[in-house]
N, C-alpha and C positions, 0 to 999 in steps of 0.2 A: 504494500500500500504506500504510495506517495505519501508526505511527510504534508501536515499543515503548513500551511507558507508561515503563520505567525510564530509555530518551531522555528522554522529557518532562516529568521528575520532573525527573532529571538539569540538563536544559535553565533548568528555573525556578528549581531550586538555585544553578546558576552566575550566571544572572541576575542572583539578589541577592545572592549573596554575593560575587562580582567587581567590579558595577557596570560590568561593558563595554556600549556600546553595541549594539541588537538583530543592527545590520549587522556586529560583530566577532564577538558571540556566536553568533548561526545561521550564519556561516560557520565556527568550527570546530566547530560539530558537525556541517555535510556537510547544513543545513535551511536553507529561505527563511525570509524576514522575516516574513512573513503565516505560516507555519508555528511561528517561536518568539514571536506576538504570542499566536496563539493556546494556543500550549503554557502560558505564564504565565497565560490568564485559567482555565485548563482547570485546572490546580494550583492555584493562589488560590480555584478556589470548591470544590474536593476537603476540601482542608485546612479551609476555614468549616463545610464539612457533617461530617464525620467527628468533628472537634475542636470542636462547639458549647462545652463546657462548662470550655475550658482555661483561659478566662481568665472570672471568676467572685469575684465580692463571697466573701471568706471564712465559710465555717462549720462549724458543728463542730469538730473540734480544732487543724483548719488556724484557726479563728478563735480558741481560746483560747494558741494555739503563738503568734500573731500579737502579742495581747494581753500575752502576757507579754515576750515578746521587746524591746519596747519600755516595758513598763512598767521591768525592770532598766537601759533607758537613763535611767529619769528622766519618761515620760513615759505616765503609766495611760489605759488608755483610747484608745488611738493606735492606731489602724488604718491607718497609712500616709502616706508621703510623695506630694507632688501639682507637680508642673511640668511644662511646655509645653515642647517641641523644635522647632525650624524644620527642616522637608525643603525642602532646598536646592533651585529646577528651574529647568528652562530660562526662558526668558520666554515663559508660555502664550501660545498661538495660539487666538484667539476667545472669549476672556474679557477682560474690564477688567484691563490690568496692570498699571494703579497700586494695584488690590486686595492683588496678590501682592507687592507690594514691600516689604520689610520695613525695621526701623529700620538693617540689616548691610550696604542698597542692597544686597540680592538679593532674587531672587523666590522663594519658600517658601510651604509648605504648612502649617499650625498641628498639631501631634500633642499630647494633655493627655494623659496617664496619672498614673496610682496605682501605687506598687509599694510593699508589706513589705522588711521587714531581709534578706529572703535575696535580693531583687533580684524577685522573682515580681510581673509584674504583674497586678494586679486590676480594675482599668478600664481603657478606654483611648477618646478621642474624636478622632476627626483628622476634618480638611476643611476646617475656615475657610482665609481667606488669610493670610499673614506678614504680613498691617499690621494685623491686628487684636491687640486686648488680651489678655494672660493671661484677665483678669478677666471677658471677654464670652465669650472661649470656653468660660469654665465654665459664667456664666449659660444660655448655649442646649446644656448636655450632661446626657445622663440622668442623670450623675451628681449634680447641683444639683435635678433634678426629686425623686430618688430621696429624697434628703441633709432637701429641704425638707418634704418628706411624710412623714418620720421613717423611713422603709424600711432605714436602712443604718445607724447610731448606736443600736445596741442592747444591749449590753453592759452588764453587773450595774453599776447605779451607783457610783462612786466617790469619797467624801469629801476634799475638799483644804481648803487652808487660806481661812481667812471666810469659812465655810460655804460653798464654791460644790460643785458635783455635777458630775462628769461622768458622760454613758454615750458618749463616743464624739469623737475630732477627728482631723485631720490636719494633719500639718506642712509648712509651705509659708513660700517666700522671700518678699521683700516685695514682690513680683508682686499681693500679694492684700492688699492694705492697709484693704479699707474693704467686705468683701463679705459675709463672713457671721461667725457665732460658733465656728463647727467648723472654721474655719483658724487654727491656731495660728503665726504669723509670729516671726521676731528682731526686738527692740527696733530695734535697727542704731543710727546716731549715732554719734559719736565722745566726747561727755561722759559715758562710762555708769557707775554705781556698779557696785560688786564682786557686786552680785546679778545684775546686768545682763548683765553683759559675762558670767560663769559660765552663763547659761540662753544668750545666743548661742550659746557656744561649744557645749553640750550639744546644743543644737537642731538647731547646723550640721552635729556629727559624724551625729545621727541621721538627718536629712534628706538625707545623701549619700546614701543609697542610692540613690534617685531616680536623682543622675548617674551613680553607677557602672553604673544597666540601663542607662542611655543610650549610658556606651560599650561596653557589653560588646553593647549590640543593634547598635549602629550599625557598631562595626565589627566584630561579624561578618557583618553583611548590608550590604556599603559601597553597595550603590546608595541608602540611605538617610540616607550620610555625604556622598555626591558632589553634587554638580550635573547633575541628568540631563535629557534631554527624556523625558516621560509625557504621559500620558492622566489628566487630573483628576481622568476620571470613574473611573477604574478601580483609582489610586494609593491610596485611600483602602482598600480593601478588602486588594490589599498588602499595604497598612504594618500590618494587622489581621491579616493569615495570617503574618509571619514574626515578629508577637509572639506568637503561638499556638506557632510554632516555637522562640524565645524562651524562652518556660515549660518546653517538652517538655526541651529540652537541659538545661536545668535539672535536672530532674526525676530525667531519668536522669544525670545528673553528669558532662556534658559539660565540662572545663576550659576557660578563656579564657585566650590570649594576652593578656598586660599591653604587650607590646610593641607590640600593635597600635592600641594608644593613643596610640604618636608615627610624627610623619611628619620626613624634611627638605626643607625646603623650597627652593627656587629658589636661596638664597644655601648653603645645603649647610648650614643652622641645622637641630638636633633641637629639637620641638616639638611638643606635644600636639595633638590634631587637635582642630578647632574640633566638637561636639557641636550644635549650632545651640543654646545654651540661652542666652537673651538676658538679662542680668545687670540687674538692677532698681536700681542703685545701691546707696548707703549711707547714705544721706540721713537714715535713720531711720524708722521704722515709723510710720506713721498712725495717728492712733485708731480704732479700729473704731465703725462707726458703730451697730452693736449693742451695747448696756452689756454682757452676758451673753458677748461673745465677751471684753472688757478683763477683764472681771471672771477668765474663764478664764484668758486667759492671765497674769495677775498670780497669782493660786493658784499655778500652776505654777511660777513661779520661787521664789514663798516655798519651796514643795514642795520645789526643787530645792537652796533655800539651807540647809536642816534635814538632807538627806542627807549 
């Protein structure tokens, strides 16, 4: 007998939102292995077809809500924060696993998203391996194809100081030092003048949003937080369906547990859970090697030093 769809919805609910293994999970629900392998590809491609368009480059007043919303932090013309997550996994079987190994000596799967001030996100790229760079997984994501074709920076131009113009950037840590003009980075360094160290701080507060979707996705879908054995081929699409999931709770004003941001550990220590988001130091910011992105981001902290 076919299985109720609300079992099998059920089944792929708990799946990620538990992060138990398939052999704990299909045994309390009273189903085999091969039956809740298949329940999760069965809900993962539900969810992509029904929910095409949840997660979606802003427009319309979702784009001008966006636009403002960070113009009042300080920064016109922003359409969003941009970093990289590690999904934690087993050590794949049948693939190169010095690929998957990352700088944390674990094996991980690379996830890039974009998300606005209310945490929504708006792109999202996953699949490289954990050993590669922030910066490469942008270069090979539609979002860099899109970005460099002028598709997505469209926004009524706006005037900063020496004469620079924007229509459009995102805010990013120093993962992104030398890639393009539409990543607006912190100075970072430890010598910084009082203009300096004030556009940090502004940049930092804004571009949290970034990690606060990170914990509020990850742990409410922990097999995204854990270390699991998966299917490479099939994890990518996942991690796609429960940020579709993601936005929806959103949407309708699902509340998040802040508690579920700490764990304790081994030694009985309270401790924030590790996010995979891998810290780029402090070293100080790069010059970019496009004039046009220096020149932005310098506008912006004069900008920032006049308010």
């Amino acid at each position: 007998m076919p299985l109720p769809v609300e079992q099998v919805i059920a089944f792929a609910l708990y799946r990620w939102a538990s992060g138990e293994t398939y052999e704990s999970g299909t045994s309390a629900f009273g189903i085999g292995r091969a039956t809740g392998l298949q329940a999760v590809r069965d809900v993962t491609s539900a969810l992509l077809q029904a929910y095409p368009n949840t997660i979606k480059w802003p427009v319309g007043r979702r784009h001008a809500q966006i636009l403002r919303a960070f113009r009042d932090k300080g920064f016109p013309n922003c359409f969003g924060a941009i970093n990289c997550t590690h999904i934690f996994i087993d050590k794949p079987a049948g693939a190169p696993s010095t690929n998957y190994y990352d700088c944390k000596q674990k094996f991980s799967m690379q996830a890039q998203v974009v998300v606005d001030l209310d945490l929504r996100i708006m792109d999202v790229h996953i699949g490289y391996p954990g050993s590669v760079h922030d910066v490469r997984v942008l270069h090979n994501s539609q979002l860099w194809r899109r970005a460099q074709a002028g598709e997505l920076f469209d926004a009524p131009p706006v005037s900063l100081p020496h004469g620079v113009v924007t229509r459009g950037c995102l805010l990013g840590d120093n993962g992104y030092p030398v890639v393009c003009p539409w990543i607006v980075q912190p100075y970072g360094g430890i010598d910084q003048g009082p203009d300096e160290e004030r556009f940090d701080t502004r940049q930092k507060v804004a571009r949290g949003c970034v990690e606060r979707a990170f914990g509020r996705l990850k742990c409410m879908w922990r097999l995204f937080l854990r270390t699991h054995k998966t299917n490479l081929d099939t994890l990518p699409q996942q991690f796609v369906a429960v940020c579709t999931l993601h936005n929806i709770l959103l949407d309708v004003g699902i509340n998040f547990d802040g508690n579920l941001l700490w764990e304790v550990d081994e030694n009985g220590v309270r401790r924030r859970v590790d996010l995979g988001i891998v810290g780029n130091g402090a070293g100080g910011r790069q010059r970019c090697m496009n004039v046009d992105g220096d020149l932005l981001h310098d506008a912006l902290r004069d900008r920032l030093a006049l308010m």
